[in-house]
ZALO-918179 format. One record per residue (C-alpha): residue in three letters; x, y, z. Coordinates in steps of 0.5 Angstrom, whole numbers, plus 500, padded with zeros to 3 digits. Layout:
# ZALO-918179
ALAXYZ ...
***
This chain:
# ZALO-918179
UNK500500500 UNK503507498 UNK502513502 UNK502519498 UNK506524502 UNK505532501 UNK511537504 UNK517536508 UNK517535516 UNK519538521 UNK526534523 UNK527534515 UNK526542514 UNK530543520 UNK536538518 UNK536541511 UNK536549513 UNK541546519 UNK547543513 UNK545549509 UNK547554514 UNK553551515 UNK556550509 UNK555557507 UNK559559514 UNK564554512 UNK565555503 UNK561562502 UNK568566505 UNK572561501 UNK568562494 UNK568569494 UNK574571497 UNK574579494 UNK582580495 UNK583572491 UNK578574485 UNK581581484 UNK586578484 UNK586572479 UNK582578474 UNK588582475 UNK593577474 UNK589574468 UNK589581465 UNK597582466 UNK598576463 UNK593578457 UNK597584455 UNK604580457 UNK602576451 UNK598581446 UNK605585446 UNK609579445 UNK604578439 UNK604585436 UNK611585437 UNK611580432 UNK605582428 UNK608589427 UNK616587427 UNK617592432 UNK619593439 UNK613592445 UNK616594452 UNK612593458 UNK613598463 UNK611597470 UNK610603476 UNK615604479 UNK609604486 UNK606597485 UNK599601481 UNK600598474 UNK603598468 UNK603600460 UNK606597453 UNK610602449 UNK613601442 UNK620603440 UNK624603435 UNK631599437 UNK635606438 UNK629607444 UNK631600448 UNK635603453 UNK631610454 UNK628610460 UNK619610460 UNK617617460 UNK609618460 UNK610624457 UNK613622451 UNK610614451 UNK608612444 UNK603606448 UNK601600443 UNK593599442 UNK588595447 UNK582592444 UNK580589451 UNK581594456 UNK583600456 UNK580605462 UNK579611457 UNK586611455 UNK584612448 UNK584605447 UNK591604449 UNK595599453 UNK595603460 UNK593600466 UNK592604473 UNK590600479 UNK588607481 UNK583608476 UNK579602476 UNK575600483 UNK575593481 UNK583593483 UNK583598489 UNK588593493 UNK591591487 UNK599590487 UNK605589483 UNK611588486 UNK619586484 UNK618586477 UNK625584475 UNK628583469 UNK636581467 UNK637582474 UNK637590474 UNK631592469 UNK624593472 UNK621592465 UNK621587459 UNK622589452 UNK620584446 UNK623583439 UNK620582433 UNK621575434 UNK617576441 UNK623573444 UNK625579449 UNK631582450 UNK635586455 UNK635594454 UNK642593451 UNK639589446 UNK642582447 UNK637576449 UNK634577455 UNK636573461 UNK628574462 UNK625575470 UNK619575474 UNK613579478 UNK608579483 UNK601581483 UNK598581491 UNK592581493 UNK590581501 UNK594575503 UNK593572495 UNK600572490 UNK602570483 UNK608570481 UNK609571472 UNK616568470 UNK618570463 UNK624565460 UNK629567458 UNK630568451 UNK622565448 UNK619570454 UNK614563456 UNK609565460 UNK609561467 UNK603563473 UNK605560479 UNK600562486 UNK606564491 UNK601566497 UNK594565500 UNK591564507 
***
């Protein structure tokens, strides 16, 4: 004989809402961490341009540097001429490379301010370094990258810290490959 049951019971509403308050204590802090996310957003984004500049060095056989802030706010991508690889960034000067992804009202160009934008307000970059003594990296048209001398690059690294959350972006030596690696979270 079948018994058709219509609604929960007491014990089982109670022991459902019970497992659901507690996994929300438990996983809600965990799952949406702000400082981990932006964190993974800026990073994500760095390492897009890292990689669109290393493009259009070769799309446009010319040179592409990416210049870090010297306060940790962010970075732009420049192009040169091979007589400009060791002149130092200069805002005023700067002829910034197109950005079709993001470019915060910078007429288009690649140039990131952590400043600017609220989604990365405690976003930062810390210890770019690059053939032991730059802290900027410049592509060839070969997307390889080169030290400001012009030589091969011996290549470098970076950190983006969100909170208590780091990754750092390793450039190779010679070919500029890419590696992600979380260095730092709760």
């Amino acid at each position: 004989m079948s018994t058709l049951r219509r609604g929960w019971t007491y014990i089982e509403l109670l022991t459902t809402i019970t497992v659901l308050a507690i996994a929300a204590v438990v996983l809600v802090p965990h799952a949406s961490s702000g400082a981990s996310a932006a964190g993974q957003s800026a990073t994500r984004l760095l390492v897009t341009d890292v990689l669109a500049a290393q493009m259009d060095a070769v799309a446009n056989q010319e040179f592409r540097r990416i210049h870090f802030f010297a306060d940790g706010s962010g970075w732009c991508v420049e192009i040169l001429d091979s007589s400009q690889l060791s002149t130092p960034y200069n805002s005023a000067t700067a002829l910034y490379a197109d950005d079709a992804s993001e470019s915060q009202g910078h007429d288009q160009k690649t140039y990131i301010n952590f400043n600017q934008d609220s989604r990365f307000s405690n976003i930062s970059i810390d210890s770019p370094l690059f053939d032991g003594a730059n802290t900027s990296v410049i592509f060839d048209q070969t997307g390889g990258i080169v030290a400001p001398n012009g030589s091969p690059s011996t290549g470098g690294s970076f950190e983006v810290h969100s909170g208590e959350h780091a990754w750092q972006v390793q450039l190779a030596p010679l070919t500029g490959k890419v590696t992600v690696t979380k260095v730092g979270s709760p």
